[in-house]
N, C-alpha and C positions, 0 to 999 in steps of 0.2 A: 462389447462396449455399450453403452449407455448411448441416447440420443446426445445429449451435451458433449462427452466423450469425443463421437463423431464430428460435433460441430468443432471441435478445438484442438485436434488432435493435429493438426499443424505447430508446432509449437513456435513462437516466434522469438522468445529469449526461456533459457535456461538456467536454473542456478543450483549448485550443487556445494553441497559441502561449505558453505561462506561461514567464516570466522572472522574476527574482527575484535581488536582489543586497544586500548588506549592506556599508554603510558603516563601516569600522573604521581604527584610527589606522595601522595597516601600508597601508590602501588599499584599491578596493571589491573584495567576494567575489564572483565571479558563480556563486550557489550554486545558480541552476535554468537551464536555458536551455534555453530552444524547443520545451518537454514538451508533449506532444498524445497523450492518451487519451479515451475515452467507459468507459461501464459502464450496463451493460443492464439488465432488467429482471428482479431474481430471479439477478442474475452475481456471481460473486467473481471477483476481478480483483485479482493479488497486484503487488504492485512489489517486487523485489529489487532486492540490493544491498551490496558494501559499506557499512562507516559511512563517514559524511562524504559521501556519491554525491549525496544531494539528497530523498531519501524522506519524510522526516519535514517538510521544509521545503516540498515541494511541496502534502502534505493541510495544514500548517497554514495557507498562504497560499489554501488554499479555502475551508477553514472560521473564515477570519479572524481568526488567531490570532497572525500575525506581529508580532513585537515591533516597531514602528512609532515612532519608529527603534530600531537602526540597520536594521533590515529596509524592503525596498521590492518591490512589485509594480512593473517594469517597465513588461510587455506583458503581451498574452493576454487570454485570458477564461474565467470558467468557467461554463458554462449549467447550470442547473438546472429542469429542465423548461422549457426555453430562455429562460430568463432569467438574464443576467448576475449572478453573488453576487461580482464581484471586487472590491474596493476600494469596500463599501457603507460609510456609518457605521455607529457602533454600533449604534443605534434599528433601523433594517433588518436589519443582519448578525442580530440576533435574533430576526428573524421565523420564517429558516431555521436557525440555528445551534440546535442541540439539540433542533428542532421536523422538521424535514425531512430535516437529516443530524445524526445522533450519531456520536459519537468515545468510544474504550475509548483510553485512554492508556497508557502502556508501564510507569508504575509507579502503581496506582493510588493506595499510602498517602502521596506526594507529591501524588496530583491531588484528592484527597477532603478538606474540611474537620476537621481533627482535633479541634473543638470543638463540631461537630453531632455530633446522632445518624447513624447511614445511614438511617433511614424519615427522618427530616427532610430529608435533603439530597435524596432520593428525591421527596418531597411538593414539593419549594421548586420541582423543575422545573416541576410540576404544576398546582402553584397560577399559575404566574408564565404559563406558553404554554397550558394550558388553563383558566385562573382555576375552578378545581375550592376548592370551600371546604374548609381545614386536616381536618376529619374524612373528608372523602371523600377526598383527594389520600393521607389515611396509611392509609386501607385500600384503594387501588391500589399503593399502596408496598409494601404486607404481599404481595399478590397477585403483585406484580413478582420480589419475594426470592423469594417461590414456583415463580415461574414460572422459577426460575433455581436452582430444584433448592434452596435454604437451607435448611437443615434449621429447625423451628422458629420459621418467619421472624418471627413476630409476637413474638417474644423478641428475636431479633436486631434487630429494624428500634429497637429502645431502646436498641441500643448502640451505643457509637464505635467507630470506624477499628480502633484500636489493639486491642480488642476480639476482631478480626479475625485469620483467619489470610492467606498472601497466597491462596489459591486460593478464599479466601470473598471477599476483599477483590473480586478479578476479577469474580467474579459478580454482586456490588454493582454494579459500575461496568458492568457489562452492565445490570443491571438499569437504574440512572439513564438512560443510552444509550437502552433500548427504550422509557419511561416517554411520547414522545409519538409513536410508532410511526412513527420516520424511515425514511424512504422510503430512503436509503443509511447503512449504517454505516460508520466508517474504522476500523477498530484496528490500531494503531501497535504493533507486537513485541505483540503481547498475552499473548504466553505467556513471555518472556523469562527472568523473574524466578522462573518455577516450574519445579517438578520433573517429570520426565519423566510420571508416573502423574495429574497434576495439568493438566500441559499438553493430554493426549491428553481429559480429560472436560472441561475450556473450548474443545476445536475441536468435540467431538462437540457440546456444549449449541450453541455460534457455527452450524452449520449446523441442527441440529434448528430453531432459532430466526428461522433466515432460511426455511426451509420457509413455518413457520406464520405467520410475520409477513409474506410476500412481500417483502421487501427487498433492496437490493443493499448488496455485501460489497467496500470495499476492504482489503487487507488487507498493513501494509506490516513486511516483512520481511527476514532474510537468511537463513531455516532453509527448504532445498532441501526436506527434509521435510516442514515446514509445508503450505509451494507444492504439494507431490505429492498431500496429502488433502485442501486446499481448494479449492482454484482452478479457474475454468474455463479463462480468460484469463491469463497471466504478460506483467509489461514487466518489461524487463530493464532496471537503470537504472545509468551510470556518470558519474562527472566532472559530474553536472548535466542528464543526455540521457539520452533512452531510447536503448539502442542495438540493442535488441533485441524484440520482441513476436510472440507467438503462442498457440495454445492451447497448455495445459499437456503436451499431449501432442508438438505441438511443437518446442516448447522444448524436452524434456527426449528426445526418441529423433531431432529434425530443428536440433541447434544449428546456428547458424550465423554466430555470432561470436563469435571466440577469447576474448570475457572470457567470455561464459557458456558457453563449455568448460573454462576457469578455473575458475572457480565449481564446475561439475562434478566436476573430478580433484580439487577438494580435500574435495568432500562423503564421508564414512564410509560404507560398506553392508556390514551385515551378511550379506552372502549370502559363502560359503565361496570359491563358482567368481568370486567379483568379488575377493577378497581382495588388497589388494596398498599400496605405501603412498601417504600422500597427496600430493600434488602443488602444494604452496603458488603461488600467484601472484607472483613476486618484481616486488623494484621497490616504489615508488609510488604513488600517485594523480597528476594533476597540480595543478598550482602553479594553484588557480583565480583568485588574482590579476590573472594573466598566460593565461589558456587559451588553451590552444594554437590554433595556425591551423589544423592539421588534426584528426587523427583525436586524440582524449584520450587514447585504448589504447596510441598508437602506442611510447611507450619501454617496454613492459613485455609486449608482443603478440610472440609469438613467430614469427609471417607476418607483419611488417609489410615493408611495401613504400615506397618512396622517397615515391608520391604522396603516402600515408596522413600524411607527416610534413606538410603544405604547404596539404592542401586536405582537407576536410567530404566525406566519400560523400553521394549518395543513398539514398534508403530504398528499396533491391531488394525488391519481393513476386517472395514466394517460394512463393506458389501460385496455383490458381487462382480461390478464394475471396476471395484479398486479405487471408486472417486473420494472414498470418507474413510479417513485414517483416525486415530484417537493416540496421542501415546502418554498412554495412561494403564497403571495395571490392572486397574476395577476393568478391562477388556478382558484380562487373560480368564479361561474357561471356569478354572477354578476359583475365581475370585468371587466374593457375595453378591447377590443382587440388588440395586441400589436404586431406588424410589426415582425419578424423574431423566435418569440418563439411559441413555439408549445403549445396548450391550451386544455383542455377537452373539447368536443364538436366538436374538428377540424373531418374535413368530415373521415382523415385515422385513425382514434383511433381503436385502438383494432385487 
C-alpha cells in the first residue's frame, strides 16, 4: 500500500454498486449508474464534474434525500461503518442523517428556515439527536457560531437568514453540520455562490475543522481549484459513472481519461509560462434516457476508437497501489499511444 493508502485505509462509508433513476413524463433518467467509492478516516474525497454528470444525486441518495418519486434507488449499497443507510425509512434515516453524516448545501439561504432564528435552527438539531434541553442546546449553538469564526455570535445566533451575509450564511450552515460531530461531512459546491476572498476562508475554516473534529470530507464539485487545496482522493465523475479515480496528485500530473483532460485544458492558471487559451469540451453529454452502450465520452472524446462506441471498458489500475483506476480503453495494452494521458506501461507506474 501506498503512504495515503495506510492513512485511509479505515474506511468510514462505502458505496458500491449505487444506481439511481427518475421516473419522468419523457421516460426514465438513468441519472447514477454503478458508482463505487469508499472514504477514509480524516479523507477528503472530491467528486467532479460537469453539471447534470450525477454528483449531487449520488450524496443525496446517501444521505436520503431523494425526492421519492420521481427518484429511485435501484441497486447498491451504502455502508456506514458497515451498515447499510440505503433505502431506510424515515425514523432510521434519522438516526444517521445529521447525526453521523452532515451535509453543507450549495445555497444555504434556500436550505436554512427563513422564520427561525440561526441559534434556533442550530439548537432544534440538538435538542432533537442529542435531546440537550433548549438553554443548553443555544449555548452549544453560540459555541458552534464560534467555533466557525462569527463574529459576535451570541448576537448573531438571535438573528434570521436574511440577517446574514452569504459567507456568514455558509458558516451557519457549517455550523448546524458539525452541531452532532458527524463522523463524514458532504458539502455540495459549497463555495459556489461566494466571492473569490470568501471562498478561500470557508475551505481554510472546512479543513482547519476536519483536523480538530477527525472527520471525513466529501466534497462535491466542478472547481479544479477547489480539488487542488482539498482533496486527498479525486472521482472523476461523467454521464452517471465514475470514469476516472486517484490521488489528487494523480489526477491532476497522471490523467488518464480524455474527459479529465478536458476538464484540465479548459481550467484557467494564472502562471505566465502556462498562459494560453481555454480549450472548451465540445459536444454534449449524452442522452441519459437512452445511455449509451458503450463508452458515454465516446461522441465528444477526441481518441475515441470504434470499440469505445459499442462496449463499457474495464477499470485499468493504473499503479501498483491500486489507488488510480481509468476506465477507459486507451488503458487496455494493446491500445495506441496517446500524447498527454498517462497509460499502463508508462516508465513511472507504480
Amino acid at each position: 500500500m501506498s503512504e495515503m493508502d495506510d492513512t485511509f485505509k479505515d474506511n468510514v462509508l462505502e458505496v458500491e454498486n449505487l444506481n439511481v433513476e427518475f421516473s419522468t413524463y419523457g421516460g426514465v433518467v438513468q441519472a447514477v449508474r454503478g458508482v463505487n467509492f469508499s472514504v477514509g478516516r480524516g479523507e477528503t474525497l472530491a467528486i467532479v464534474g460537469e453539471s447534470g454528470c450525477g454528483k449531487s444525486v449520488t450524496v443525496q441518495s446517501i444521505m436520503g434525500l431523494l425526492p421519492t418519486p420521481p427518484g429511485k434507488i435501484t441497486a447498491g449499497e451504502a455502508r456506514l461503518r458497515g451498515n447499510n443507510i440505503l433505502n431506510l425509512p424515515a425514523k432510521e434515516a434519522n438516526k444517521f442523517r445529521g447525526v453521523e453524516i452532515g451535509m453543507i448545501f450549495q445555497d444555504p439561504m434556500t436550505s436554512l428556515n427563513p422564520t427561525m432564528t440561526i441559534g434556533d435552527q442550530i439548537s432544534e438539531t440538538l435538542m432533537v439527536h442529542r435531546h440537550l434541553s433548549y438553554s443548553d442546546a443555544s449555548a452549544k449553538a453560540v459555541a458552534l457560531l464560534e467555533k466557525t469564526r462569527i463574529p459576535e455570535a451570541k448576537k448573531r445566533a438571535a438573528q434570521y437568514p436574511f440577517e446574514f451575509s452569504g459567507g456568514m450564511l455558509q458558516r451557519a450552515m457549517i455550523a448546524q453540520s458539525l452541531a452532532c460531530n458527524p463522523s463524514v461531512l458532504i458539502a455540495d459546491e459549497p463555495t459556489t455562490a461566494l466571492d473569490v476572498t470568501i471562498q478561500a476562508q470557508i475551505l481554510e475554516l472546512m479543513s482547519e475543522l476536519q483536523k480538530t473534529e477527525d472527520m471525513s470530507i466529501i466534497l462535491i464539485t466542478h472547481d479544479l481549484a477547489v480539488v487542488a487545496k482539498m482533496a486527498d482522493r479525486v472521482a472523476v465523475m461523467y454521464a452517471g459513472q465514475i470514469v476516472e479515480m486517484g490521488t489528487v496528485d494523480e489526477i491532476f500530473y497522471e490523467s488518464a481519461h480524455p474527459y479529465t483532460m478536458g476538464l484540465k485544458e479548459a481550467m484557467p492558471s494564472n502562471r505566465k509560462d502556462r498562459a494560453k487559451k481555454l480549450t472548451p469540451i465540445e459536444g454534449s453529454p449524452p442522452d441519459l434516457f437512452s445511455p449509451p452502450a458503450g463508452c458515454g465520452y465516446f461522441a465528444r472524446c477526441p481518441h475515441a476508437m470504434a470499440l469505445c462506441e459499442t462496449k463499457q471498458s474495464e477499470e485499468f489500475i493504473l499503479t501498483s497501489s491500486s489507488s488510480h483506476f481509468s476506465k477507459c480503453w486507451l488503458q487496455h495494452p494493446e491500445a495506441p499511444k496517446t500524447d498527454g494521458l498517462f497509460q499502463v506501461g508508462d516508465d513511472h507506474a507504480g
